[in-house]
Each structure stands twice: as C-alpha cells, then as structure tokens.
C-alpha positions in Angstrom: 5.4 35.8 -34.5 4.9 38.4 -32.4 1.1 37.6 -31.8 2.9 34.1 -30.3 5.2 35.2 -28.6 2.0 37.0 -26.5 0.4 34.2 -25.6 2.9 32.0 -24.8 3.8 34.8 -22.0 -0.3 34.9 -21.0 -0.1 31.1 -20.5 2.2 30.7 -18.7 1.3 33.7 -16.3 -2.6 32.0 -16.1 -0.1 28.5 -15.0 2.0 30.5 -12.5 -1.5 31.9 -11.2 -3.5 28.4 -11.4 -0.5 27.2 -9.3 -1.0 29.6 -6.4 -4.6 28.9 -6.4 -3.7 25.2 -6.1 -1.1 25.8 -3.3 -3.7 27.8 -1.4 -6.2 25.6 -1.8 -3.9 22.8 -0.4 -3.1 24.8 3.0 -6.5 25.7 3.6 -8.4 22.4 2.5 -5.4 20.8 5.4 -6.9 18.8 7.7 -6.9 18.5 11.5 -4.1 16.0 12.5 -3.4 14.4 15.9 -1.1 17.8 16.7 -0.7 21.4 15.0 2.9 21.5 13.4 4.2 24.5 11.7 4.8 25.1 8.1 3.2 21.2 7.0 2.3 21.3 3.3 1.1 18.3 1.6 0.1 18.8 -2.1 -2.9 18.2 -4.0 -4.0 15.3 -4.5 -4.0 13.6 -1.5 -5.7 11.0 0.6 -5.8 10.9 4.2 -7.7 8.5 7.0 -7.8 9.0 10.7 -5.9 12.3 10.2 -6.6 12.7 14.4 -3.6 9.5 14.7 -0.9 11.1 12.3 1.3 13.4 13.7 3.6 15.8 12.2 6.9 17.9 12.9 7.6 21.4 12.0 8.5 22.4 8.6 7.3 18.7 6.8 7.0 19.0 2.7 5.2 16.1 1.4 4.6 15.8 -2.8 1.5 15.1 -4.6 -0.6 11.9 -4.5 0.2 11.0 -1.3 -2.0 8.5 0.9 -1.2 8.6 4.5 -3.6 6.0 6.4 -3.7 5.1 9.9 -5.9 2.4 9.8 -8.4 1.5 13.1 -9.9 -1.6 11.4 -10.0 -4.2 8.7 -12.0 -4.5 6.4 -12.7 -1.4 5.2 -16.0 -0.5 3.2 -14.1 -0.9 -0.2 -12.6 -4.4 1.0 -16.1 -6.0 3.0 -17.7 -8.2 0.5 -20.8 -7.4 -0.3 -22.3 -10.7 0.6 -20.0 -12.3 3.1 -19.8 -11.5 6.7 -15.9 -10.9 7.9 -14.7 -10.8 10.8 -13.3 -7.6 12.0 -9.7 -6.6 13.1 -8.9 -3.3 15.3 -5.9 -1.3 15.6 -4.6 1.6 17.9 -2.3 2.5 15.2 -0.2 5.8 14.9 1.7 7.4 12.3 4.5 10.2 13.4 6.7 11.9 11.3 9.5 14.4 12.1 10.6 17.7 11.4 12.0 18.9 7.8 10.7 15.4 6.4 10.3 15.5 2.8 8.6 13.6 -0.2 8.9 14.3 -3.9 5.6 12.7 -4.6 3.7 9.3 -3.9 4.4 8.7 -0.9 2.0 5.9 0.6 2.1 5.1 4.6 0.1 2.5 5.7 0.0 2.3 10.1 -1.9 -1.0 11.7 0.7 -0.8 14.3 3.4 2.4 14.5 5.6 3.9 12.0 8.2 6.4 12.8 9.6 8.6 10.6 12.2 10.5 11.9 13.6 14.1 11.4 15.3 14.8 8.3 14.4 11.9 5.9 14.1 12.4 2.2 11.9 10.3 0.4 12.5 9.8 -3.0 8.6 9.7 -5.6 6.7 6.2 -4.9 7.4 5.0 -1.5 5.5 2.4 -0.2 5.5 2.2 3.9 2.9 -0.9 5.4 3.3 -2.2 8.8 0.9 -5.1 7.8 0.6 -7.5 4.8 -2.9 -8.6 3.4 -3.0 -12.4 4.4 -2.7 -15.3 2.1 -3.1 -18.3 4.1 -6.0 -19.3 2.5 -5.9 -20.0 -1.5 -9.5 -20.6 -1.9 -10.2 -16.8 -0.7 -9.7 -13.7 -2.5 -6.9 -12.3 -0.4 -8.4 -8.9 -0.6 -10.9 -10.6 2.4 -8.2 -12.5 4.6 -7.8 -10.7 7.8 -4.4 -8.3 8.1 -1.0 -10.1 9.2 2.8 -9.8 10.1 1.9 -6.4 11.6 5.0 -5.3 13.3 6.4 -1.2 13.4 8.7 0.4 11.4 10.9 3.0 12.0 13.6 5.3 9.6 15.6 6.6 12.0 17.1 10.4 11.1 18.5 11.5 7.9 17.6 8.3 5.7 17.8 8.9 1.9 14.6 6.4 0.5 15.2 6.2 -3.2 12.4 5.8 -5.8 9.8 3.2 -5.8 11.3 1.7 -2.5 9.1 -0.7 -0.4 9.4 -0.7 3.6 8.1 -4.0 5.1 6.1 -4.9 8.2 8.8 -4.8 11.4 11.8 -2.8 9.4 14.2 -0.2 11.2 16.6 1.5 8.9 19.1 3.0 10.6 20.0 6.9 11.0 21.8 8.4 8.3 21.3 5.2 5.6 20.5 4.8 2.1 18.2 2.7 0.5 18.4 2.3 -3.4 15.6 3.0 -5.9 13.6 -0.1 -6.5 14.6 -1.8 -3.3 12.3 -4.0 -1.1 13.8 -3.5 2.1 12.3 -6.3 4.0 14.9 -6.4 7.1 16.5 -4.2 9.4 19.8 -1.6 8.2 22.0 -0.6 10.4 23.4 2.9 10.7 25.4 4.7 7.9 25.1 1.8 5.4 23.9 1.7 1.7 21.0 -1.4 1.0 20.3 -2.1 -2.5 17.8 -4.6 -4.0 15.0 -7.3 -3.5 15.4 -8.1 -0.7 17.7 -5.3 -0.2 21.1 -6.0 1.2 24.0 -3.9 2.7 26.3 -3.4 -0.1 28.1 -0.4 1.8 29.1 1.0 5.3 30.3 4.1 6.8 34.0 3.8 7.5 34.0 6.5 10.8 38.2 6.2 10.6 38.9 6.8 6.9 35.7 9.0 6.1 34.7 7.3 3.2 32.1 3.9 2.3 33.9 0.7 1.8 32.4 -1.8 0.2 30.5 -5.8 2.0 30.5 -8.4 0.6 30.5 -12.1 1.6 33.8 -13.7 2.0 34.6 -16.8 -0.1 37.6 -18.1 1.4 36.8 -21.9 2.6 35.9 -22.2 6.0 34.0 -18.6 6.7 30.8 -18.1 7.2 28.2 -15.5 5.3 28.1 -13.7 8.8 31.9 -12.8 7.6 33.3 -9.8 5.3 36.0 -8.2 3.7 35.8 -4.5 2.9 36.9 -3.3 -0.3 38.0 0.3 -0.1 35.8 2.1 -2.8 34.8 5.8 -2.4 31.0 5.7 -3.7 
C-alpha cells in the first residue's frame, strides 16, 4: 500500500514535469506572426500557414489542436490532383485577433478574405471559422477540386461567447457582447447583445438595456403580421 501510494506521487510529479516541458516547448517552437504581441500562447499541437498574415493582441490564450490558416491560394498541394491541371485562385487574406482572446481547444480559422476577432471573445472547444466554402457547382467533380466561393469577411465583434462545436459562415458579423449556442451554424449576421441558437442559428434572445435582463423573440402569430414582427416574453435566462 505504501509502495503505491509512492508511485502514484512519482507519476504524477514526472506529469506535472512532462507538462512544463510541453509548455516550454510550445513558447519557444512559436512562430513569427505578422506582429510581436505579448504573452500569446497557443498549445501543442497546432497547425499554422502564412503565420507572416495572422496577427495577434496582447495576452491571447489559444487551446490545443488548433489550425489557424491564412490561405494565399487554392489548391493547395494536398487538394491539386495529381493528374489534372487546376486552375489557380489567389488571396491577400488576413487573420487578426484581439487582446485577452481565448480558445479551450480546436479552434479552426480559415482567412481567403479577412476575419476579425475582436478583444475579449471566448471560444468555446471545436470552432469552425471559414470565410470561403469549397464549391459545388459542378456534380461530376470531386468538390475537393472546384475552385473556392462565397468568400466574404467575418467579424465577432468584442466580448462574444462562441459555444462548442459552433460554425461561422462566409460574410457573418456577430455582434459585440452576443452569444452563440453550442452546435450552432451561424450562417447570418447577430446583432448586439442577443443569444442565436441553432442550424441556421436564430435570435432567440436580446438584451433588454431598460430592465437589465434578456427577454425572449419570437415570431408573432397574430393574423396579419409579418415574420419581420415580435413579441418579447419577459424571461430572465
């Protein structure tokens, strides 16, 4: 019992050691991004391309298994087929993110155009972030080799809470201090202060400035109104 109790206690001190090593390893192995921010960590493992078009904010904490991507053409080697000549698509794309941003883990940000992260934001694990869709006008090719489309920015404006698994679609702006709900798709613009839910996500809350509290949106169903309408149900979250 007491020979157990021993190594239990040297495991987990060779962990807590293993652990360092892998944070230290992390700063120094950092890359060179587009500016030299203070305090940015982003955990092992991680994938980063065009590093010299990301830029960061001070004090940025970003989770393992992240793949931040500013992309300057299409296709890339893994998506050229091998015996096919495509034609190639260029981007000035750029990637900025704020101070005190910060990522659980997973975090995937894909730039053909701009995306804007501003300061503040908490990310949620498995975030997706694209500001381009593979194409699929053609059903006869593999979409993998159709050139990039609906490349618009995206911006989350400060404070956003982005809950797990989220996706961010090509010419989104979530507004400052919103909520978006695990597993949502967010495929059009939030406004300020409001909670989106679902696929495709839709406002189910706002920020009531008068009362401090969320009230409820839904559609009225009263004859004659249109879906542009709604009632508010007071509800505190």
């Amino acid at each position: 019992m007491i020979l157990r109790k021993i190594v239990r206690k040297l495991i987990i001190k060779l962990g807590v050691e293993i652990q360092k090593v892998q944070n230290s390893v992390a700063q120094a192995s950092l890359t060179e991004f587009g500016n030299n921010p203070n305090n940015l960590r982003i955990d092992l493992p991680r994938r980063i391309i065009n590093p010299e078009r990301i830029f960061f904010g001070n004090s940025v904490s970003i989770g393992p298994g992240s793949f931040l991507i500013a992309m300057t053409h299409y296709p890339t080697v893994s998506m050229q087929h091998p015996e096919k000549q495509q034609s190639l698509q260029r981007f000035n794309s750029k990637i900025t993110i704020g101070n005190r941003v910060t990522s659980t883990g997973g975090l995937q940000v894909a730039a053909q155009s701009e995306i804007t992260i501003e300061d503040d934001v908490m990310f949620a694990s498995n975030i997706l972030i694209n500001d381009g869709l593979h194409g699929y006008e053609n059903t006869n090719e593999p979409y993998k080799y159709q050139k990039i489309c609906r490349i618009a920015p995206i911006s989350i404006r400060r404070g956003c809470w982005i809950g797990q698994n989220a996706v961010i679609l090509p010419g989104v702006t979530i507004g400052e201090l919103s909520i978006i709900g695990a597993n949502s798709v967010v495929t059009k613009s939030v406004p300020d202060r409001c909670i989106a839910v679902g696929n495709p996500a839709k406002v189910i809350k706002r920020w009531e400035e008068p009362t401090q509290r969320w009230v409820f949106v839904r559609p009225l169903e009263r004859k004659g109104t249109t879906l542009n309408e709604t009632v508010r149900r007071k509800e505190t979250l």
